[in-house]
C-alpha positions as CSV (number, residue, x, y, z in Angstrom):
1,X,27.3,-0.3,17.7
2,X,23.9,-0.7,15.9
3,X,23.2,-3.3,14.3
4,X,21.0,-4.0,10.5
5,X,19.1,-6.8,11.9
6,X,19.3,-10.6,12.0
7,X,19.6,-12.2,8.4
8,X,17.6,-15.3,9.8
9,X,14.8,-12.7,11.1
10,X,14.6,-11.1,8.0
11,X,14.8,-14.3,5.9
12,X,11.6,-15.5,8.2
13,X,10.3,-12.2,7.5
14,X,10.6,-12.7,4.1
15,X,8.8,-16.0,3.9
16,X,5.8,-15.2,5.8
17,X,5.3,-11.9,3.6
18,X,5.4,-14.3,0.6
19,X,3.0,-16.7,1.8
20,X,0.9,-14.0,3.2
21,X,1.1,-12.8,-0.6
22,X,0.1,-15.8,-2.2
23,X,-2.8,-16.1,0.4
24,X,-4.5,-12.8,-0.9
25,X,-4.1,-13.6,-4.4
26,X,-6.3,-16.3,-3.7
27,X,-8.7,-14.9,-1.6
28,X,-9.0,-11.5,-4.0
29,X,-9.6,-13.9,-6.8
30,X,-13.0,-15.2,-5.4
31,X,-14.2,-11.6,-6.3
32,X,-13.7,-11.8,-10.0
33,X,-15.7,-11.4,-12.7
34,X,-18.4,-14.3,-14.0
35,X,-19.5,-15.9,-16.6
36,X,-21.5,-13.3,-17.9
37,X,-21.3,-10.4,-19.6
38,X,-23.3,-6.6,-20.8
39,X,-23.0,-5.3,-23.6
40,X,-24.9,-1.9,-24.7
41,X,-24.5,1.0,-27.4
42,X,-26.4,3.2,-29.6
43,X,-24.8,2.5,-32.6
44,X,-25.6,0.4,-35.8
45,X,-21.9,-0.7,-36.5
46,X,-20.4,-3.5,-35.6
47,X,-20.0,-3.8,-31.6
48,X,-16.7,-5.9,-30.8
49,X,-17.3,-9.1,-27.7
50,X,-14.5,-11.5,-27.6
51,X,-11.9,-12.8,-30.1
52,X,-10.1,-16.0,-30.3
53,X,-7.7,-17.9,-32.6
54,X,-8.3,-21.4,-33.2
55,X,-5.1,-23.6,-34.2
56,X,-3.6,-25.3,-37.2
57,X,-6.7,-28.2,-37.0
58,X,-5.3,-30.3,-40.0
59,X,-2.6,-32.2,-38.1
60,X,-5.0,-32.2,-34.3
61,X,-8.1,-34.0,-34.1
62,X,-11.4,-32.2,-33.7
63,X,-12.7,-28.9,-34.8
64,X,-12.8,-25.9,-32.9
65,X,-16.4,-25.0,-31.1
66,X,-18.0,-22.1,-30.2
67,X,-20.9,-22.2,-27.7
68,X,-22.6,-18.7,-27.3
69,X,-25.9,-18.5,-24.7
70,X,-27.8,-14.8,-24.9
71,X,-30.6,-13.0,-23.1
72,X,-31.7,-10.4,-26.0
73,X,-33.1,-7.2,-25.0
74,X,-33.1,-5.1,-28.0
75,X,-35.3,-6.1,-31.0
76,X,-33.7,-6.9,-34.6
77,X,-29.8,-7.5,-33.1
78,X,-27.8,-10.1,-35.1
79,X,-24.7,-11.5,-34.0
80,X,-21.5,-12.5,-36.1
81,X,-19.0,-14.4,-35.9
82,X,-16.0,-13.4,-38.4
83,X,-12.8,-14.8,-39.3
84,X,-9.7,-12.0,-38.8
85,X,-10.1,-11.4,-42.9
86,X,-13.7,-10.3,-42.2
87,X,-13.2,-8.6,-39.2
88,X,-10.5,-6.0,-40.9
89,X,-12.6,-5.8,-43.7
90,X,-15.9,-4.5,-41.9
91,X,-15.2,-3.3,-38.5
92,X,-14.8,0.8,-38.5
93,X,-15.5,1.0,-42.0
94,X,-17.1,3.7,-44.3
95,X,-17.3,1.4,-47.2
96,X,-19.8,-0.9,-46.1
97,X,-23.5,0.1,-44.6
98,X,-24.9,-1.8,-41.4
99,X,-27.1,-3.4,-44.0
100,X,-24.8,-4.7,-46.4
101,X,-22.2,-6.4,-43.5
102,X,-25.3,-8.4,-42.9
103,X,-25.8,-9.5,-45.9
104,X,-22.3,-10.1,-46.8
105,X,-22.5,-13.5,-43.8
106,X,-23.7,-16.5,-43.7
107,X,-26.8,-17.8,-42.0
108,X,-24.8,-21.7,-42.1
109,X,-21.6,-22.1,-39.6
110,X,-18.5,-22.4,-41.1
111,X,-19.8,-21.1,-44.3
112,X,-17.6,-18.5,-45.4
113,X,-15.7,-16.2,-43.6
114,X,-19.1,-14.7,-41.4
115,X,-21.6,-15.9,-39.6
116,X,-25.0,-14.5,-38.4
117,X,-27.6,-15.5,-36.0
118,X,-30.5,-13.9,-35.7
119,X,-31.0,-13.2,-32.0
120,X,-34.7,-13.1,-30.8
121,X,-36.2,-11.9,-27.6
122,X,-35.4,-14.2,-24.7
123,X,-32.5,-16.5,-24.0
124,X,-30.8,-18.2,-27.2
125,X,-28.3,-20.9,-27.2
126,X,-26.0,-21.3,-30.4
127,X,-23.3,-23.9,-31.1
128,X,-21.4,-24.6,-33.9
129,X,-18.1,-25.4,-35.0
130,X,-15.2,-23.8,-36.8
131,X,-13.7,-25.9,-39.8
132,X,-10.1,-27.0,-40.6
133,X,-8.0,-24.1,-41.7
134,X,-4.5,-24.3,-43.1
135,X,-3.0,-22.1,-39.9
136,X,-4.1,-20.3,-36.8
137,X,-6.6,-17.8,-37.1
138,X,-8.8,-15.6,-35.4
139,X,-12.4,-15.2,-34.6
140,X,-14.0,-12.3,-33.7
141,X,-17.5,-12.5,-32.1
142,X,-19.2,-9.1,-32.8
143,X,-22.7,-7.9,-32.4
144,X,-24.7,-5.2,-34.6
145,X,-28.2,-3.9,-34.8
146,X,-29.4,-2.1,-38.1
147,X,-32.4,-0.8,-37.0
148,X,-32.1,0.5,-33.0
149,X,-29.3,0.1,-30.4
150,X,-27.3,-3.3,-29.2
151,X,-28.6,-4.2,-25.8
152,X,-28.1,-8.0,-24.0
153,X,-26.2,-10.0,-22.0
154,X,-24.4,-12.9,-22.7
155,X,-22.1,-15.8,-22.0
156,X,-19.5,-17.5,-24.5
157,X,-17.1,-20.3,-24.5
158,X,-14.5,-21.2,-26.8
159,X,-12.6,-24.7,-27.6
160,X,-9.7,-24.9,-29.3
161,X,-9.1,-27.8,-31.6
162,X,-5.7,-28.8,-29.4
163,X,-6.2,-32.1,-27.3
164,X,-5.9,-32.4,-23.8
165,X,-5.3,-29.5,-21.6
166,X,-5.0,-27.1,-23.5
167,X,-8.8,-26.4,-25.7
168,X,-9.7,-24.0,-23.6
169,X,-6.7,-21.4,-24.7
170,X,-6.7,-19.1,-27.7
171,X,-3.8,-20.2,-29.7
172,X,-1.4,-17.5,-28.8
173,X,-1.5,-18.6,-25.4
174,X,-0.8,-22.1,-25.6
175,X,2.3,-22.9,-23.8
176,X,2.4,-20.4,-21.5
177,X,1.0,-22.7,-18.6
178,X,4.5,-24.5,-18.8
179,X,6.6,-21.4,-19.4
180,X,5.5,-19.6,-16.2
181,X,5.7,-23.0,-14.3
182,X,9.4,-23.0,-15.3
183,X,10.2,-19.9,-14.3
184,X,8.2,-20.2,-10.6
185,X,10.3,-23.0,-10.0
186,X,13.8,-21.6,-11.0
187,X,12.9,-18.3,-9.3
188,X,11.5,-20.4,-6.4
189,X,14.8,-22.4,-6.6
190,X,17.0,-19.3,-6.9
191,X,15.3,-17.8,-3.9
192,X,15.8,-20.6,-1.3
193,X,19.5,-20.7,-2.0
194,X,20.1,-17.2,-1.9
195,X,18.4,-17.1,1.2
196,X,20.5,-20.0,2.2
197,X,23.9,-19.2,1.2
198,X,23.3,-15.9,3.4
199,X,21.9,-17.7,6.4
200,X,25.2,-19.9,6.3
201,X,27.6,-17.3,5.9
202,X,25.8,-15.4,8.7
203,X,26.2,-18.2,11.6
204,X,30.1,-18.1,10.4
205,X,30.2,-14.6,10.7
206,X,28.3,-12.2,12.5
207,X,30.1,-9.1,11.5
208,X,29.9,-9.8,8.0
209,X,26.3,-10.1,7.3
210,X,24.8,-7.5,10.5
211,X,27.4,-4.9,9.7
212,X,28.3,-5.5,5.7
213,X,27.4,-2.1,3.8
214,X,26.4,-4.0,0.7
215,X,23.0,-5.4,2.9
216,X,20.7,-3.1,1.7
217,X,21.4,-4.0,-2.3
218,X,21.3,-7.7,-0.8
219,X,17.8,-7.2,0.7
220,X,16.7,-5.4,-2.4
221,X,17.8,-8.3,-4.6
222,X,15.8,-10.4,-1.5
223,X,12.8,-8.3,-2.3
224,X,13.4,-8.5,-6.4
225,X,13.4,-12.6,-6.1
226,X,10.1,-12.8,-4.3
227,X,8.5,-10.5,-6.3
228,X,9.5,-12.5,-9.2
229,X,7.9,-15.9,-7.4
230,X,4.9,-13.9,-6.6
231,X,4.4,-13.0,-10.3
232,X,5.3,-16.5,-11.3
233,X,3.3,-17.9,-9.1
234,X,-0.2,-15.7,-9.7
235,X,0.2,-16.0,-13.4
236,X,0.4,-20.2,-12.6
237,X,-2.3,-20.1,-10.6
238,X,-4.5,-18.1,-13.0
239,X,-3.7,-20.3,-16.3
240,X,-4.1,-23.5,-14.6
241,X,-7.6,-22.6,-12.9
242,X,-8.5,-21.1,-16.6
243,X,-7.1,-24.4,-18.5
244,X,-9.9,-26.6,-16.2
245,X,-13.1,-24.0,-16.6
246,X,-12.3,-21.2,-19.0
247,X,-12.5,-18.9,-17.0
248,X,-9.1,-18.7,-14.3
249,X,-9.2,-16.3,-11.8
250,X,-8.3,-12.7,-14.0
251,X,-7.6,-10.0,-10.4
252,X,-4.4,-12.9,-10.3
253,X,-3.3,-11.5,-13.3
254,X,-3.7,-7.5,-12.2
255,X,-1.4,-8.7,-8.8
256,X,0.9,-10.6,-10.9
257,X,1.6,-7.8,-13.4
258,X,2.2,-5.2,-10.2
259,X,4.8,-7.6,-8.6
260,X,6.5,-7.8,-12.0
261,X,6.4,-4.4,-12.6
262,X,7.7,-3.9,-8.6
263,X,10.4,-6.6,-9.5
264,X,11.2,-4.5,-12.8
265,X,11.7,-1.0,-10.3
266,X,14.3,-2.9,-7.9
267,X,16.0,-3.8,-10.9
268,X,16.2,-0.7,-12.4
269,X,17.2,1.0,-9.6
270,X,20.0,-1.6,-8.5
271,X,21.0,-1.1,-11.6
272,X,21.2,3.0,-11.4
273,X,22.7,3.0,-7.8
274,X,25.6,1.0,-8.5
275,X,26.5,2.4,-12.0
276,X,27.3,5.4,-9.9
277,X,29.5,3.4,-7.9
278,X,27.3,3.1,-4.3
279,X,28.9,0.0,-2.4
280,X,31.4,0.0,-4.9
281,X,33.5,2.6,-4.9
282,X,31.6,5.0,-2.5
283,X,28.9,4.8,0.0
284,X,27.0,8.0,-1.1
285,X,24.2,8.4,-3.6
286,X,24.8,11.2,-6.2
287,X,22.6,13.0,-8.5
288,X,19.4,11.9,-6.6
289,X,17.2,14.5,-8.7
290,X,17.6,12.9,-11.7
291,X,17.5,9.6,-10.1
292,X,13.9,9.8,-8.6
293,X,12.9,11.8,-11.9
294,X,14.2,8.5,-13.3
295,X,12.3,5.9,-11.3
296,X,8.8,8.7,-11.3
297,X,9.2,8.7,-15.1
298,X,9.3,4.4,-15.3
299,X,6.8,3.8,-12.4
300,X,4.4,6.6,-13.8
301,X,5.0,4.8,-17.5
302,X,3.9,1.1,-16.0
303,X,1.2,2.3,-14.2
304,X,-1.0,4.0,-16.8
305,X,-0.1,1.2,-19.3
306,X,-1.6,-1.6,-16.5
307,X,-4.7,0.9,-16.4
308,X,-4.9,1.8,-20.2
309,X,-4.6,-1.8,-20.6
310,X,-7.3,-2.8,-18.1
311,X,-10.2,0.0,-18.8
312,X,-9.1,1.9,-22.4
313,X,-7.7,-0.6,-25.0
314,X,-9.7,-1.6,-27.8
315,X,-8.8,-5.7,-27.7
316,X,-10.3,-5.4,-31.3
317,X,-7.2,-3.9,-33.2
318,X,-4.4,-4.6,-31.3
319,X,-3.2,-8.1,-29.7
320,X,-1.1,-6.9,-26.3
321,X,-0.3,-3.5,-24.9
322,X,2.8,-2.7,-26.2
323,X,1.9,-2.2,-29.8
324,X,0.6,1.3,-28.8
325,X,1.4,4.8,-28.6
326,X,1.7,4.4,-24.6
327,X,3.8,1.3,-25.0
328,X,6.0,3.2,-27.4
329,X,6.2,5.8,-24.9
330,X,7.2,3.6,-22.3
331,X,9.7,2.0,-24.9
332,X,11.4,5.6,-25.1
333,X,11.4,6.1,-21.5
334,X,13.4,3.0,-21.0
335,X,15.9,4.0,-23.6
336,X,16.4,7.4,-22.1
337,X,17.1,5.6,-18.6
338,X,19.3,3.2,-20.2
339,X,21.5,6.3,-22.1
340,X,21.4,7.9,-18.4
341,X,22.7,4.5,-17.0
342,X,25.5,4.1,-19.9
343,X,26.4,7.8,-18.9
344,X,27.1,7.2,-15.4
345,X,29.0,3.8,-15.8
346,X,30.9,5.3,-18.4
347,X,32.0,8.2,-15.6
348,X,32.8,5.7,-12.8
349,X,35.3,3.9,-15.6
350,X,36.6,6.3,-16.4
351,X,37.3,8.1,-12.7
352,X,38.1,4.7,-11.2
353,X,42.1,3.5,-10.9
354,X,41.5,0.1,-9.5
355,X,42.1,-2.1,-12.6
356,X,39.5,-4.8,-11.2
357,X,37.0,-2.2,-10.5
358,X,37.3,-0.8,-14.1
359,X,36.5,-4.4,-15.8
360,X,33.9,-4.5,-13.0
361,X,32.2,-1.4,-14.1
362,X,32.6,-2.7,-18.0
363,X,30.6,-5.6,-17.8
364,X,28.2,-4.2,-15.5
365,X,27.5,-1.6,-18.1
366,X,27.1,-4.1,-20.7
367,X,25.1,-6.3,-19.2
368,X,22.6,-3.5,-17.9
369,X,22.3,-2.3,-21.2
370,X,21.2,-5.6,-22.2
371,X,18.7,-5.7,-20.1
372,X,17.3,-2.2,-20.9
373,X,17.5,-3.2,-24.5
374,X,15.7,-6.5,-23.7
375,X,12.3,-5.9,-24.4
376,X,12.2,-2.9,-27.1
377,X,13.9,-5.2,-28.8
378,X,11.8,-8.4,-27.9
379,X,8.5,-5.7,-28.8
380,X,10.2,-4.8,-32.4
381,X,11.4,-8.6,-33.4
382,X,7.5,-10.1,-32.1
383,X,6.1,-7.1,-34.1
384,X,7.6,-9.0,-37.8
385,X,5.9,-12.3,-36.5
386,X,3.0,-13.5,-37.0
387,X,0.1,-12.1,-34.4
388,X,-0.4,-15.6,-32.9
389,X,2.8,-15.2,-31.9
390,X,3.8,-12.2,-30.2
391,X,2.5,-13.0,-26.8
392,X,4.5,-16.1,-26.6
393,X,7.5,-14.2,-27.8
394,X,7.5,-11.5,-25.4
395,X,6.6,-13.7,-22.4
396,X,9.1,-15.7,-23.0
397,X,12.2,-13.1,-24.0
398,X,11.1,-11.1,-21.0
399,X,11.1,-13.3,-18.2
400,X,14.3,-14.4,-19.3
401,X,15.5,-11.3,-19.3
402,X,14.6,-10.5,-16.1
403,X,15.6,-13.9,-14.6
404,X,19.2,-13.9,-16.2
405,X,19.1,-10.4,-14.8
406,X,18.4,-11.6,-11.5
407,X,20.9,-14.2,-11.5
408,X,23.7,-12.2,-12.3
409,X,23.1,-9.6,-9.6
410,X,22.5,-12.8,-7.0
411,X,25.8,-14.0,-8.1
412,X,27.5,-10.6,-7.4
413,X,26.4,-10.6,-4.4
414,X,27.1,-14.0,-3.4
415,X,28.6,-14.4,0.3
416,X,31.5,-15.9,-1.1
417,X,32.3,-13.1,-3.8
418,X,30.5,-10.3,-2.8
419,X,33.9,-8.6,-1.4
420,X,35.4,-8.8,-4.8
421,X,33.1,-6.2,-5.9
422,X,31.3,-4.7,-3.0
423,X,33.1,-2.7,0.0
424,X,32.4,-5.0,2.6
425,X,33.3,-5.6,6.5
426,X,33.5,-2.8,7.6
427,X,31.9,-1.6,10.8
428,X,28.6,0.0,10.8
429,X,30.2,2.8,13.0
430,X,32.6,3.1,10.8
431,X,30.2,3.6,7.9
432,X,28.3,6.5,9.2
433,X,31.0,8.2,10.3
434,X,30.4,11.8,8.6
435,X,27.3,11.2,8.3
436,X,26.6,11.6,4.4
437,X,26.4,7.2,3.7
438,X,23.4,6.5,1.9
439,X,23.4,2.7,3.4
């Protein structure tokens, strides 16, 4: 009969696709972006560069620096530096004229809560420090020309007042080194055993692992680990790289966001496939309409959120993309999935007379539902905290999430239990007799 393939070929397969992966994040990286930076506009309000929040400095030692290098261009420009009390107060306002936002700074760092240089014709190099301040809080750098347009490129670096390692992040983002490094190595670690335990069970039995009709949810759990890793691993790679210079290598951000988002698809549609009972109950796929609308309607969602995020949001009012209309969209998307989801579980309970199989279909329901639950509610609890702390939050929350996610389905499908709650053993002949198996 025909056979799926050799697990060791495909777990070799595997292995050189992911370090073929890793490879091109690093070689698409030396094309990033550089040190410096263009800004122009005809407009004589304030023009938003960069932002960045400085820690709690009373308990670390040091102040928090600013070092700004310009080429002006346009004559009569004036950049500010304002705290985030400033910034909310001037920027996109009708109460204050372009004249009267520059008087309102300061001509002395760390007087006050603005700042103004005067920026003359040729290159200019400022540095100055930020003072202690009872609790994190952000700087904008902004730039703003009364008198003609805002022409000139420039170059900027910002140290935090932490020790070590870690000055060159914004505070928000301290810490997140050392959370994605944890969860590299336990998807790294997850990974090798999974692909172990199935390498094992396949020199014991052929049959099982070349003919099971489960193998296809087992490569796609395969596929939803390394994607994971890859993610991990970019994110890693980018943060440590941007803890030594400042600067990191940003395209490893783009390819880890895509293999998440590719690792948040196989998830989903695990988790749609076998609600309806494929491999469990039945080897055919129903309601496949609704199903593809389904995956279109998430993939389409992620996809102009990673390009809204990349080329249309304004960094200058809001702190991560899902505190938008788009992510809000996405939000509801996700929640309409998840009803579909509950739906179809609910109908495979409910048709099912195999006691097991009922309690199977249970938890499975309940634990998919946590996972679609997971991050509109991680987005609404980090949206009552503090700004400085939403990205951790939802970092955090969401890759474990995901990973516990993960781990459940590798445990399912774990050579030793799988035939609990999968249909497996039976003969690939077997299966397609009829014709109609979706394996």
């Amino acid at each position: 009969s025909p056979k799926t393939g050799s697990m060791r070929a495909e777990s070799r397969r595997a292995l050189v696709v992911l370090v073929l992966l890793l490879n091109t994040c690093w070689v698409s990286a030396l094309f990033t972006e550089g040190l410096v930076h263009r800004v122009a506009a005809d407009s004589n309000s304030l023009i938003f560069l960069e932002k960045f929040c400085f820690s709690d400095s009373e308990n670390l030692s040091g102040n928090g620096q600013i070092e700004f290098v310009a080429i002006s261009v346009a004559p009569g420009q004036n950049l500010m530096f304002l705290s985030e009390d400033a910034w909310h107060k001037y920027y996109k306002t009708d109460t204050f004229t372009c004249p009267q936002i520059v008087a309102a700074a300061s001509a002395t760092p760390g007087v006050g809560d603005a700042t103004k240089f005067d920026l003359p014709a040729g290159r200019t190099l400022r540095t100055f420090s930020i003072g202690k301040q009872p609790k994190p809080t952000y700087w904008y750098m902004a730039l703003i020309n009364c008198n003609g347009p805002v022409d000139m490129e420039y170059a900027v670096s910002f140290l935090n007042t932490a020790d070590g390692w870690q000055e060159q992040f914004s505070y928000e983002m301290q810490g997140s080194l050392l959370l994605y490094t944890i969860f590299f190595g336990l998807c790294g670690g997850l990974t090798w055993l999974h692909f172990q335990a199935h390498l094992e069970a396949e020199e014991e039995s052929d049959d099982f692992f070349e003919h099971t009709a489960q193998l296809p949810t087992v490569r796609a759990v395969h596929g939803a680990l390394m994607g994971f890793t890859v993610a991990n691993g970019c994110w890693v790679l980018h943060l440590a790289l941007f803890a030594a210079d400042g600067l990191g290598f940003p395209f490893l951000v783009l390819i880890g966001n895509l293999a998440h988002m590719f690792v948040q698809l196989t998830v989903l549609c695990l988790l749609l496939v076998i609600a309806q009972g494929w491999t469990v109950s039945s080897y055919h796929i129903m309601r496949r309409p609704q199903l593809m609308l389904a995956v279109g309607l998430f993939v389409g969602a992620h996809v102009i959120l990673l390009f809204w995020d990349a080329c249309c949001r304004d960094p200058a009012t809001s702190f991560y993309y899902y505190d938008s209309f788009l992510g809000a969209v996405l939000m509801a998307i996700r929640i309409g999935i998840m009803v579909w989801f509950l739906i179809q579980a609910k109908e495979m309970y409910t048709t099912e007379d195999d006691a097991f199989k009922k309690r199977f279909f249970f938890g499975f329901s309940v634990g998919g539902g946590v996972w679609f639950l997971s991050l509109p509610v991680t987005v609404f609890v980090s949206s009552l905290l503090d700004p400085w702390s939403r990205y951790y939050v939802i970092a955090c929350m969401r890759l474990t999430a995901d990973f516990f996610t993960i781990l459940c389905l590798v445990t399912l499908l774990w050579p030793a239990i799988a035939f609990r709650f999968f249909q497996v053993g039976r003969r690939y002949d077997i299966l397609h007799q009829g014709g109609d198996d979706d394996i």
